[in-house]
py3Dmol code that shows the C-alpha trace and the ligand (Angstrom):
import py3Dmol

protein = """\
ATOM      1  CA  UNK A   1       7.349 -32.912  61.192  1.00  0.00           C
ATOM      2  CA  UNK A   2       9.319 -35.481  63.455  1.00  0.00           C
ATOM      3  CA  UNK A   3      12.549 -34.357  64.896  1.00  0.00           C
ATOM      4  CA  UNK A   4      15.571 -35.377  63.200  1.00  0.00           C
ATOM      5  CA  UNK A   5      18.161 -37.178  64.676  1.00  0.00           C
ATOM      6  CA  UNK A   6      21.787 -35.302  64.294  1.00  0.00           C
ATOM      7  CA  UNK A   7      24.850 -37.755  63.083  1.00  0.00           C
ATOM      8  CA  UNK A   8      26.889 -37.030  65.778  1.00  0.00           C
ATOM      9  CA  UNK A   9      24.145 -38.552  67.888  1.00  0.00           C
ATOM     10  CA  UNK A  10      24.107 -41.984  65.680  1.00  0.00           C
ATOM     11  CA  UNK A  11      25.621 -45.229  66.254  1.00  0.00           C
ATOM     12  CA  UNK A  12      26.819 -47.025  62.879  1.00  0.00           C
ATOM     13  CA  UNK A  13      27.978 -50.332  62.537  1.00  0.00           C
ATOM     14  CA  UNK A  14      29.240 -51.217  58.900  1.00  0.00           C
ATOM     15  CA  UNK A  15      30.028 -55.304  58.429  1.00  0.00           C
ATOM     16  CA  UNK A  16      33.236 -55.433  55.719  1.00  0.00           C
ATOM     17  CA  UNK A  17      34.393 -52.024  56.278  1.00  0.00           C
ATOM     18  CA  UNK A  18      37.877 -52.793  56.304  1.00  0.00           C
ATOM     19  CA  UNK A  19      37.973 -52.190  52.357  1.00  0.00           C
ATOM     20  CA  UNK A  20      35.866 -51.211  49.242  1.00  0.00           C
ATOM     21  CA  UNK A  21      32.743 -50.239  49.744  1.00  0.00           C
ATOM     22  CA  UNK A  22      32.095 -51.025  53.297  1.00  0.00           C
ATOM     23  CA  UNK A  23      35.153 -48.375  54.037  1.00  0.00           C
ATOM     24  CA  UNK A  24      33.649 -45.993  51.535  1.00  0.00           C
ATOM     25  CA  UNK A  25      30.547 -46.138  53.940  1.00  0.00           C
ATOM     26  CA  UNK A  26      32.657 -46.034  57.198  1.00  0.00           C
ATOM     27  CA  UNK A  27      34.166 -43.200  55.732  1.00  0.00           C
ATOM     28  CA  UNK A  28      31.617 -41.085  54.642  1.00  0.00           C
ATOM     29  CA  UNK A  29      29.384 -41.772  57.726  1.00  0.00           C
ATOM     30  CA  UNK A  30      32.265 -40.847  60.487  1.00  0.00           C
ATOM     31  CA  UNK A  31      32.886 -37.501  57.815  1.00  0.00           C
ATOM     32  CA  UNK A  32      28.933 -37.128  58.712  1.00  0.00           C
ATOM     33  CA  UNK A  33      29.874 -37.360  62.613  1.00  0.00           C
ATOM     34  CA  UNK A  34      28.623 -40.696  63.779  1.00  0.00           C
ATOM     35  CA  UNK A  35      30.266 -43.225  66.143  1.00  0.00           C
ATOM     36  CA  UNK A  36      31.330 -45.457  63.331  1.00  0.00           C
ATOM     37  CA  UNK A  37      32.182 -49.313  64.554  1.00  0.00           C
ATOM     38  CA  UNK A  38      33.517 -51.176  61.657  1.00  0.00           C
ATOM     39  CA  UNK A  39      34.247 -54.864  61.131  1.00  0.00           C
ATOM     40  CA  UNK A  40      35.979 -57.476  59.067  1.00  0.00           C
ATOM     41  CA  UNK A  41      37.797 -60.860  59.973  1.00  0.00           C
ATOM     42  CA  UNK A  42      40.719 -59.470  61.180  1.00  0.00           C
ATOM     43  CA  UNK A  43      40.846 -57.503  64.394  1.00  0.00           C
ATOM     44  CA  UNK A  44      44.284 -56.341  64.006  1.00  0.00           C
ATOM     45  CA  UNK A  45      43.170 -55.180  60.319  1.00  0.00           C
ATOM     46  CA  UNK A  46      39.795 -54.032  61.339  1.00  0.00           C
ATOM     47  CA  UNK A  47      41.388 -51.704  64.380  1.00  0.00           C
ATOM     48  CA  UNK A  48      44.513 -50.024  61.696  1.00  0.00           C
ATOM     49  CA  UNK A  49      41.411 -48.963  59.070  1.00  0.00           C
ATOM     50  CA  UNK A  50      39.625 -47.341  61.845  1.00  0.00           C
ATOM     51  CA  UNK A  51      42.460 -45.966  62.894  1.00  0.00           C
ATOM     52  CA  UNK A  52      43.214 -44.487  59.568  1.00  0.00           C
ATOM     53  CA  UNK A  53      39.458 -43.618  58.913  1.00  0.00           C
ATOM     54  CA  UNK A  54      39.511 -41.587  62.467  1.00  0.00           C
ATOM     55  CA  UNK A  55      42.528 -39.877  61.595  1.00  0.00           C
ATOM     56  CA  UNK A  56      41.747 -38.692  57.957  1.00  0.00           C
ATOM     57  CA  UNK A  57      37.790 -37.865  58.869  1.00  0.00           C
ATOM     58  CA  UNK A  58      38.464 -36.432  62.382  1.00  0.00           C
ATOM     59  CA  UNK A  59      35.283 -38.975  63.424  1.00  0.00           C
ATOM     60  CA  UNK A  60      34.609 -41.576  66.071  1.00  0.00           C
ATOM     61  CA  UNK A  61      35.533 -44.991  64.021  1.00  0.00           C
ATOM     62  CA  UNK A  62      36.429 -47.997  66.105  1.00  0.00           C
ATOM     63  CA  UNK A  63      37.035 -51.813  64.606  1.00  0.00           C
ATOM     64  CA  UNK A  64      36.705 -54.859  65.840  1.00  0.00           C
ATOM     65  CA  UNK A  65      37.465 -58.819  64.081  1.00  0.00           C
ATOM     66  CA  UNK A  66      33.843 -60.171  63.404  1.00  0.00           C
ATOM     67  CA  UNK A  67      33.864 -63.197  60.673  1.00  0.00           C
ATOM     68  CA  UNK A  68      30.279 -63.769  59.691  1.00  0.00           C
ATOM     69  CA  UNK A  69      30.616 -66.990  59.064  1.00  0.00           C
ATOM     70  CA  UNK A  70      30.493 -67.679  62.698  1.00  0.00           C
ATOM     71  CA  UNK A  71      26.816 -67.094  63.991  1.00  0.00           C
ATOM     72  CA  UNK A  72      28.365 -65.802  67.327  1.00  0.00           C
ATOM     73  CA  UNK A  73      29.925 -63.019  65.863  1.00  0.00           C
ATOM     74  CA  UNK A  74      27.386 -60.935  64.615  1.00  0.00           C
ATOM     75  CA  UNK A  75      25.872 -61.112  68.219  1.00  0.00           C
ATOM     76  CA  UNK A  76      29.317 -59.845  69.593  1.00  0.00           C
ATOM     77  CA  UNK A  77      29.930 -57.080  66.838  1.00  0.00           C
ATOM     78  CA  UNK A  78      26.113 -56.012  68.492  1.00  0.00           C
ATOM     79  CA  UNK A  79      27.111 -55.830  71.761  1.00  0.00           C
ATOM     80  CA  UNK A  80      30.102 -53.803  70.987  1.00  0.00           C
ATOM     81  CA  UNK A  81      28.390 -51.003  69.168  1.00  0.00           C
ATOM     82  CA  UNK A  82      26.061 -50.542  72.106  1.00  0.00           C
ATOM     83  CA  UNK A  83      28.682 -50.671  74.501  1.00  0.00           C
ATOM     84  CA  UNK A  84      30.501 -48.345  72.824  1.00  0.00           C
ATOM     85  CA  UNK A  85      28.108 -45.569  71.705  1.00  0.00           C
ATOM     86  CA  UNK A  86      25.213 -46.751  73.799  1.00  0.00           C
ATOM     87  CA  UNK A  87      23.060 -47.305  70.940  1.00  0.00           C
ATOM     88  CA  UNK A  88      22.785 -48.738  67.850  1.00  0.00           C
ATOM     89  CA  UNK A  89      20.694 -46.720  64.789  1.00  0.00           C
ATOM     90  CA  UNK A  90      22.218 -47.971  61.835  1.00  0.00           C
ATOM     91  CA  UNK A  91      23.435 -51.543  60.439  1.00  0.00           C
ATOM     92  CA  UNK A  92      25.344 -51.295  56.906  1.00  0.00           C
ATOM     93  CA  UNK A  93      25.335 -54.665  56.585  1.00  0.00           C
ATOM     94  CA  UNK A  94      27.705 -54.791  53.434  1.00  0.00           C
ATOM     95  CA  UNK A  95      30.271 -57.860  53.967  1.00  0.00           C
ATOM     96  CA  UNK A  96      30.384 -60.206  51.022  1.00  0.00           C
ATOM     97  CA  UNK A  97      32.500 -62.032  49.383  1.00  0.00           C
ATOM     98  CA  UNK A  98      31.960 -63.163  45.649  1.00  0.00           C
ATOM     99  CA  UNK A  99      34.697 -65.947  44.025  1.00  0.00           C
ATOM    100  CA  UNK A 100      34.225 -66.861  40.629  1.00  0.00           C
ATOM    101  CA  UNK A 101      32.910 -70.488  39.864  1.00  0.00           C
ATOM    102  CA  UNK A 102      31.037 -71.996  36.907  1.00  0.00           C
ATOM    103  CA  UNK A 103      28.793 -74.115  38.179  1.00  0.00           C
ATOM    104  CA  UNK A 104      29.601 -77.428  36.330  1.00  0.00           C
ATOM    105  CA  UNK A 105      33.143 -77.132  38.934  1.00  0.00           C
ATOM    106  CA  UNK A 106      30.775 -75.747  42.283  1.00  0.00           C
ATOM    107  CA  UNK A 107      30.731 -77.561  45.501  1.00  0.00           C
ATOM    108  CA  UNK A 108      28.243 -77.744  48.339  1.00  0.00           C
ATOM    109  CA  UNK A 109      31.331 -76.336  50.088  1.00  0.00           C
ATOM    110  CA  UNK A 110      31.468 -73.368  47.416  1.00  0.00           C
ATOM    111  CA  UNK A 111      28.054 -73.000  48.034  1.00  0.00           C
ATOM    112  CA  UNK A 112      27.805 -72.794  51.556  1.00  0.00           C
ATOM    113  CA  UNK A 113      30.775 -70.319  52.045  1.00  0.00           C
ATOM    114  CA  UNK A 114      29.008 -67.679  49.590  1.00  0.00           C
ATOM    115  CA  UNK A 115      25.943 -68.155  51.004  1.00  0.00           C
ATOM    116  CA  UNK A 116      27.259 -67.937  54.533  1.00  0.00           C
ATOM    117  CA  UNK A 117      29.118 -64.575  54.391  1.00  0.00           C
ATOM    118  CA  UNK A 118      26.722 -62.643  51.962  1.00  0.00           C
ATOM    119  CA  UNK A 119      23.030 -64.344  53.226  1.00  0.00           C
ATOM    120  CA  UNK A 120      23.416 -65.827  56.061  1.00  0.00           C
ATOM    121  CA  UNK A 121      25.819 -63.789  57.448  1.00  0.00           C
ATOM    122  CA  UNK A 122      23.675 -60.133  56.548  1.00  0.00           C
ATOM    123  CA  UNK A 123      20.575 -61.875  58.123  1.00  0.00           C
ATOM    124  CA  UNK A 124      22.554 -62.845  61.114  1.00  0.00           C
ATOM    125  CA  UNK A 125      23.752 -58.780  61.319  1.00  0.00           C
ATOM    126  CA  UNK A 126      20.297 -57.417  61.288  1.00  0.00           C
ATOM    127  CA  UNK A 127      18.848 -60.160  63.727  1.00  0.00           C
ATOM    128  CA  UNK A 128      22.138 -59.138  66.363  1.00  0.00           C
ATOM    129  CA  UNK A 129      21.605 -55.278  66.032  1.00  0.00           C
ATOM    130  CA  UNK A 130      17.957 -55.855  66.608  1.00  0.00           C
ATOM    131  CA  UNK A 131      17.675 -55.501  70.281  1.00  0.00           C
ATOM    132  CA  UNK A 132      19.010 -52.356  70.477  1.00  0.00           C
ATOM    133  CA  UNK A 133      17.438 -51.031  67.422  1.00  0.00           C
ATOM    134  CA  UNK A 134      14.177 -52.056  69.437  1.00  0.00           C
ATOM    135  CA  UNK A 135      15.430 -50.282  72.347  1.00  0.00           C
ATOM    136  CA  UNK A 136      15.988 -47.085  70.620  1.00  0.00           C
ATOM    137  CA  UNK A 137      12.807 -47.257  69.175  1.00  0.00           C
ATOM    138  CA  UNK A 138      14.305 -47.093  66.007  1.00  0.00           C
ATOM    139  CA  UNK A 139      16.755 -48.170  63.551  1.00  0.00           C
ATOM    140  CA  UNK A 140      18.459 -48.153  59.877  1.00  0.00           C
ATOM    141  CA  UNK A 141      19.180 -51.395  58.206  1.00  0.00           C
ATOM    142  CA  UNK A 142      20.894 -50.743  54.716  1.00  0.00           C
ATOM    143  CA  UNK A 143      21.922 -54.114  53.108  1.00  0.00           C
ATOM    144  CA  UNK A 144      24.390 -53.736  50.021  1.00  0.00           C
ATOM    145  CA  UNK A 145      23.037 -56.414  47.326  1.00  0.00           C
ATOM    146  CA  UNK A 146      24.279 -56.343  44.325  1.00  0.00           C
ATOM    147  CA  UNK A 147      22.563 -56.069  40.562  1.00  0.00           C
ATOM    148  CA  UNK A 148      24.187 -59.352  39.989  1.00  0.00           C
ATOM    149  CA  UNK A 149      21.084 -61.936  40.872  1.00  0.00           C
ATOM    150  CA  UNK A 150      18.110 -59.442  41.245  1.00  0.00           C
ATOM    151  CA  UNK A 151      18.382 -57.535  37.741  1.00  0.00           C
ATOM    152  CA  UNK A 152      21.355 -59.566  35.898  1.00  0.00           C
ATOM    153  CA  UNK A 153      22.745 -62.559  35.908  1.00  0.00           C
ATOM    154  CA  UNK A 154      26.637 -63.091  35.238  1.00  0.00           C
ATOM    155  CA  UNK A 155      28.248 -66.609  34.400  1.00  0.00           C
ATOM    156  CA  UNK A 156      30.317 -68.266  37.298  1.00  0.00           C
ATOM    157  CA  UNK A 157      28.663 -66.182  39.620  1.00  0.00           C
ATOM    158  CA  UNK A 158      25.402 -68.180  39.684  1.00  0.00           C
ATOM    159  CA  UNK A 159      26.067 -68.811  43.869  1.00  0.00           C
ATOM    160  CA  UNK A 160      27.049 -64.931  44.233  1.00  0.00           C
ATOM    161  CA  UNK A 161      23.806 -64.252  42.306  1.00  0.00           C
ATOM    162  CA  UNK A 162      21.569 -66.466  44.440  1.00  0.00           C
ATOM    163  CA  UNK A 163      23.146 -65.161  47.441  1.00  0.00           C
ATOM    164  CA  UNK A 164      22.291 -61.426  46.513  1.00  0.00           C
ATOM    165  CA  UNK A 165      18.920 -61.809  45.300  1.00  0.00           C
ATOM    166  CA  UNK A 166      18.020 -63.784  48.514  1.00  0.00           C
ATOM    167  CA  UNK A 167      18.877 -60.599  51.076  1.00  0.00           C
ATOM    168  CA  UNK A 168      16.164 -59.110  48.610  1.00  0.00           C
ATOM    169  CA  UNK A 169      14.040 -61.725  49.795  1.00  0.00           C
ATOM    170  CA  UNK A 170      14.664 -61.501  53.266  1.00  0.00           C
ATOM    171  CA  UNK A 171      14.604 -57.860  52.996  1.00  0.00           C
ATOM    172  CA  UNK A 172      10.932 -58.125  52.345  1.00  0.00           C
ATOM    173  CA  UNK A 173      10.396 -59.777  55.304  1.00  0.00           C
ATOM    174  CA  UNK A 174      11.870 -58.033  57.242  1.00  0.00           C
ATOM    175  CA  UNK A 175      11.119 -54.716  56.438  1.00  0.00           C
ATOM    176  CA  UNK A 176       7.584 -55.743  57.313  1.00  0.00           C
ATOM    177  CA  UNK A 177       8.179 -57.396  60.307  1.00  0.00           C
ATOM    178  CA  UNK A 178      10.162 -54.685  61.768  1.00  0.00           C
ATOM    179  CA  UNK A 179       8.128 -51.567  60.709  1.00  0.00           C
ATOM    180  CA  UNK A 180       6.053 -51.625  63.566  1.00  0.00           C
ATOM    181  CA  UNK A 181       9.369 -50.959  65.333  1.00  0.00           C
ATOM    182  CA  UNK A 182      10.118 -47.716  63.559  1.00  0.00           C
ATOM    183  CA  UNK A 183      12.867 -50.117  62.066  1.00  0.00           C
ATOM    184  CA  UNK A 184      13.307 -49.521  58.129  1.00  0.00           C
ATOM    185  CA  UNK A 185      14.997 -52.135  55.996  1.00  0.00           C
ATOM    186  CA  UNK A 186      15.937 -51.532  52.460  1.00  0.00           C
ATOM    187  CA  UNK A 187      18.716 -52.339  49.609  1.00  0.00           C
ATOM    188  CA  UNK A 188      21.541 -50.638  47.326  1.00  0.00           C
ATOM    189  CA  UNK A 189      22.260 -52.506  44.658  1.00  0.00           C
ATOM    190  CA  UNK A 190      25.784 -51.531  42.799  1.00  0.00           C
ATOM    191  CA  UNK A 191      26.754 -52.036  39.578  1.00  0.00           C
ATOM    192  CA  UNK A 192      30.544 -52.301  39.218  1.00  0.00           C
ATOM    193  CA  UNK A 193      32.027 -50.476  41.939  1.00  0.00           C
ATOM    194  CA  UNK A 194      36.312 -50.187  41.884  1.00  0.00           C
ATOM    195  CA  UNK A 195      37.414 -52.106  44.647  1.00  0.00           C
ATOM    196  CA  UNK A 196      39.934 -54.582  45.565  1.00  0.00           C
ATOM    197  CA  UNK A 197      37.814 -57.204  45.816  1.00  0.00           C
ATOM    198  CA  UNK A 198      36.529 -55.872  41.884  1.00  0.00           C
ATOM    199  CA  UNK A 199      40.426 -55.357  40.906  1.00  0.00           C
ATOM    200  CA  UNK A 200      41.023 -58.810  42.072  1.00  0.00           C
ATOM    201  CA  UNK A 201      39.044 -60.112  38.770  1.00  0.00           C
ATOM    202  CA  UNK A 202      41.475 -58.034  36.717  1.00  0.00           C
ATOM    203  CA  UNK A 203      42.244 -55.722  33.966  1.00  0.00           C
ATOM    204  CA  UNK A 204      40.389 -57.030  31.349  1.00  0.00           C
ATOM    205  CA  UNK A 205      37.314 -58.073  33.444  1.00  0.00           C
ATOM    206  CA  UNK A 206      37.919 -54.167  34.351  1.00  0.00           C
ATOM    207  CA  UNK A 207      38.322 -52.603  31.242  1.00  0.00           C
ATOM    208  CA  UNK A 208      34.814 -54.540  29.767  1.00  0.00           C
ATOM    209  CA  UNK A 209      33.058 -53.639  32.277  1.00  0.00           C
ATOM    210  CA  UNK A 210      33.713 -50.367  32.643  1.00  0.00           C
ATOM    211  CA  UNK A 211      32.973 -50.315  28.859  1.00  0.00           C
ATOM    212  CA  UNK A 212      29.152 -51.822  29.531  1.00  0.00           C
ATOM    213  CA  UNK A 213      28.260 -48.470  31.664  1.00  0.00           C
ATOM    214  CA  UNK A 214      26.360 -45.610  30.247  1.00  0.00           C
ATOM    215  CA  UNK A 215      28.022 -43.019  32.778  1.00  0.00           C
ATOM    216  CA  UNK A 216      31.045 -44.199  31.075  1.00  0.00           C
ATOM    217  CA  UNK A 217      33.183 -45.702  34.473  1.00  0.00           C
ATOM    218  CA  UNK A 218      32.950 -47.798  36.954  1.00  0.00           C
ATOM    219  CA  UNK A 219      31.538 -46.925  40.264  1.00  0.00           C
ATOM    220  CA  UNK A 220      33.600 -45.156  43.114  1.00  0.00           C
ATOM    221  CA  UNK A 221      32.725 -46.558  46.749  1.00  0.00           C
ATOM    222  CA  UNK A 222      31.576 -43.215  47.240  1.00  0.00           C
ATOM    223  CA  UNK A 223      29.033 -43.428  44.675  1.00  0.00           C
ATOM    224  CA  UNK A 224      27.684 -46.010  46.770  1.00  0.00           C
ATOM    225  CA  UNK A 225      27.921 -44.763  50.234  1.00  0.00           C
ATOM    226  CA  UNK A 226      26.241 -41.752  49.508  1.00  0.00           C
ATOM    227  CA  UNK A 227      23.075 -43.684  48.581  1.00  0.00           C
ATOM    228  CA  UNK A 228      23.764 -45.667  51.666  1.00  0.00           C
ATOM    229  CA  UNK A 229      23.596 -42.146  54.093  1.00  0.00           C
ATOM    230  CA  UNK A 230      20.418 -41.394  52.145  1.00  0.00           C
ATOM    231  CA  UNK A 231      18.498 -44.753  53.288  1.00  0.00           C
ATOM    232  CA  UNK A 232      20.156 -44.577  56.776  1.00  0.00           C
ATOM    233  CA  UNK A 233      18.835 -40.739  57.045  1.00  0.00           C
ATOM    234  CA  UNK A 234      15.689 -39.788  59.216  1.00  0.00           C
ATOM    235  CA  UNK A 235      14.687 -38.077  55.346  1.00  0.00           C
ATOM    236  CA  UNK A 236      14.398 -41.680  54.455  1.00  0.00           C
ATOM    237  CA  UNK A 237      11.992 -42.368  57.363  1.00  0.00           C
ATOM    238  CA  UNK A 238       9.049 -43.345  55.046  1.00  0.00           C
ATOM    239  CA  UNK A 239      10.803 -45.595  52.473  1.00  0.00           C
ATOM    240  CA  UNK A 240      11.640 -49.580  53.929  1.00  0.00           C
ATOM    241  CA  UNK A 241      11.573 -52.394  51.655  1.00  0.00           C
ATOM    242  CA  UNK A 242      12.759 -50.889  49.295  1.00  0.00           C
ATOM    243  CA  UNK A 243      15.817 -51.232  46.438  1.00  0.00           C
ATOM    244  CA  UNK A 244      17.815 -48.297  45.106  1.00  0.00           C
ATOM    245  CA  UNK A 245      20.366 -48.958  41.604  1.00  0.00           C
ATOM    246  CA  UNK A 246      23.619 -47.463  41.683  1.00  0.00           C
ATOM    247  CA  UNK A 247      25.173 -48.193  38.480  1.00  0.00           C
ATOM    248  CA  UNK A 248      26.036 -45.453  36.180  1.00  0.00           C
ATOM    249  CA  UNK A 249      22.897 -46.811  34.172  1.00  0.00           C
ATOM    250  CA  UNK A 250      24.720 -50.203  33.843  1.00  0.00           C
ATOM    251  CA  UNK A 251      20.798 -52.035  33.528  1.00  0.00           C
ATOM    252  CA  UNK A 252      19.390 -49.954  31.153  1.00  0.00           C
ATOM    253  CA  UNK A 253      20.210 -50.819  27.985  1.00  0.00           C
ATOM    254  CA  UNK A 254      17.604 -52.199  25.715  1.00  0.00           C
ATOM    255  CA  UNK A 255      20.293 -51.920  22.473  1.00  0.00           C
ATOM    256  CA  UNK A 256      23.911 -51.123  21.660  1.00  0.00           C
ATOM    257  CA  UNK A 257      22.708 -47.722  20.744  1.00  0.00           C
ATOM    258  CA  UNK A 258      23.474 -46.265  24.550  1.00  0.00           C
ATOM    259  CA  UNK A 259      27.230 -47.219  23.157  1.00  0.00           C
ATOM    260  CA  UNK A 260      27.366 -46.016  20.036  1.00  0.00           C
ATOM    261  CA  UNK A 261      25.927 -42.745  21.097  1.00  0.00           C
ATOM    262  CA  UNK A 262      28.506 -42.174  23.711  1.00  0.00           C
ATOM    263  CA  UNK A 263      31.365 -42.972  21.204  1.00  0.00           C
TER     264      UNK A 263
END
"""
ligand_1 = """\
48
NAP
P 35.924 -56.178 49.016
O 36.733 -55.034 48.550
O 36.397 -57.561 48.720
O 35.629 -56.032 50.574
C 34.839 -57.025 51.212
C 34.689 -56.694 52.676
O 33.945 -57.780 53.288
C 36.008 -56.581 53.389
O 35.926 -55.557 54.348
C 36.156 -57.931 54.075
O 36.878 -57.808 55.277
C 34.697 -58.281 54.396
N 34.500 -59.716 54.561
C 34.777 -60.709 53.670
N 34.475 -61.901 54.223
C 34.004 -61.649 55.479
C 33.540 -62.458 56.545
N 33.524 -63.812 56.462
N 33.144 -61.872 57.694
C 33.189 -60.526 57.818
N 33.614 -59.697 56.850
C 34.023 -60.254 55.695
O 34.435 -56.119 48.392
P 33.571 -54.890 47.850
O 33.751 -54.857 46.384
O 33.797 -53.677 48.661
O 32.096 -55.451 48.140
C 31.391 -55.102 49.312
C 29.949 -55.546 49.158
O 29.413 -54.951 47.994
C 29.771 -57.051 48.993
O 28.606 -57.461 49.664
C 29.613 -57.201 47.499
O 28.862 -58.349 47.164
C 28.849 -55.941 47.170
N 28.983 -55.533 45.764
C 30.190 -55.135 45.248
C 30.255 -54.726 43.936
C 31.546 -54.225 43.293
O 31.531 -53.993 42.073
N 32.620 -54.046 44.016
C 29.117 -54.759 43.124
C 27.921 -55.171 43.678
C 27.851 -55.545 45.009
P 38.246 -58.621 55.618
O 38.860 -59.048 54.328
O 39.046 -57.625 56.381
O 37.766 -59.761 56.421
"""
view = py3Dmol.view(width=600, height=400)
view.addModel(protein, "pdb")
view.setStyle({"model": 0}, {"cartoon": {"style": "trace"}})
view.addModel(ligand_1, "xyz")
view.setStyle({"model": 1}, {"stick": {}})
view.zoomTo()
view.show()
């Protein structure tokens, strides 16, 4: 049996934790007792949620600005974490964004922004925290993806969908490439999780969606982040590459009859 690493002893950095479900994560990890480093565009905003997180948790959560958009930022948000805590064990690389389009009306510009926060932007995270993952002799990676792309599709998200089924396919990759590190790579995949960025699509969009779930509601952030401490967990030391669902059933149905039964 290898030893297990404590959480007070881990260093977690979570990419868009300034809200939804990257702050669910932030939270629950820093309730755990890791050094928590948290980013999103805004320093100012990034450094009051930590703030808040540290105070209501009692944890170690600092923040720092880190747009993903720019390739140099990732490397900084790295360097941070490591000077910070000394170490980095576990990337929650979670920041996405995910604007409605149809695709008769979608740019290259539309195109390249989604792909550059939620692709791009995750692949940039993992490649940054990789030196000191390597130096550790071992590391976390937990990507959030979406069901939107690999299991569903959704129209006027066809660039959101792209963008989250391609982390799957870098996820492959690199969950290879990096096992020989002890570093494991996998996936959660949420359903329809309340957040702001979620509320910002509306009632109705809301209200049908939360409708389409077996469990009957929409999906907390905490739903999500507790999936997210099991992949970063030494228990999870065996399993890379590898997807886990989180959507009150939301994929399931074959019929209406998962409805009707409920009703
Ligand atoms: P949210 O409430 O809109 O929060 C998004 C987070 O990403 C914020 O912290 C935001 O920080 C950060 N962010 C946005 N653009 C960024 C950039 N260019 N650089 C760095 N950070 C950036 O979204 P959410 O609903 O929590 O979603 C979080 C993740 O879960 C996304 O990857 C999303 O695709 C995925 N997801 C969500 C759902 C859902 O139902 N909510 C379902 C499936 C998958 P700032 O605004 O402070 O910059």
């Amino acid at each position: 049996m290898t030893r297990t690493t404590p959480w007070h002893e881990r260093s977690v950095v979570v990419t868009g934790g300034t809200r939804g479900i990257g702050r669910g994560i932030a939270e629950l990890l820093a309730r755990h007792g890791a050094s928590v480093l948290l980013t999103g565009r805004d320093a100012a905003t990034a450094g009051e949620v930590a703030e808040e997180l540290a105070r209501s948790t009692g944890g170690r959560v600092a923040g720092i600005g880190a747009d993903l958009r720019d390739p140099d930022a990732a490397e900084v948000m790295a360097a941070e974490a490591e000077r910070r805590h000394g170490h980095v064990d576990v990337l929650c690389a979670n920041a996405g964004i995910f604007p409605e389009k149809p695709l008769r009306e979608m740019t290259a510009a539309d195109i390249d922004e989604v792909l550059a926060v939620n692709l791009r932007g995750s692949m940039l995270a993992v490649r940054a925290c990789l030196p000191a993952m390597e130096r550790a002799g071992r590391g976390r990676v937990v990507l959030t993806s979406s069901i939107t792309g690999p299991a569903t599709g959704y129209a006027g998200w066809s660039h959101y969908g792209a963008s989250k089924a391609g982390q799957l396919g870098f996820l492959r990759g690199a969950a290879l490439e990096l096992a020989p590190l002890g570093i494991t790579v996998n996936a959660v995949l949420p359903g329809n999780v309340r957040t702001e960025g979620l509320e910002g699509l509306g009632a109705e969009y809301l209200r049908t969606m939360a409708a389409s779930i077996p469990l009957g509601r929409l999906g907390e952030s905490a739903d999500i982040a507790h999936a997210v401490a099991f992949l970063a967990s030494d228990e999870a030391a065996f399993i890379t590459g590898q997807t886990l669902t989180v959507d009150g059933g939301q994929t399931l149905p074959e019929s209406l009859d998962a409805f009707t039964a409920r009703a």
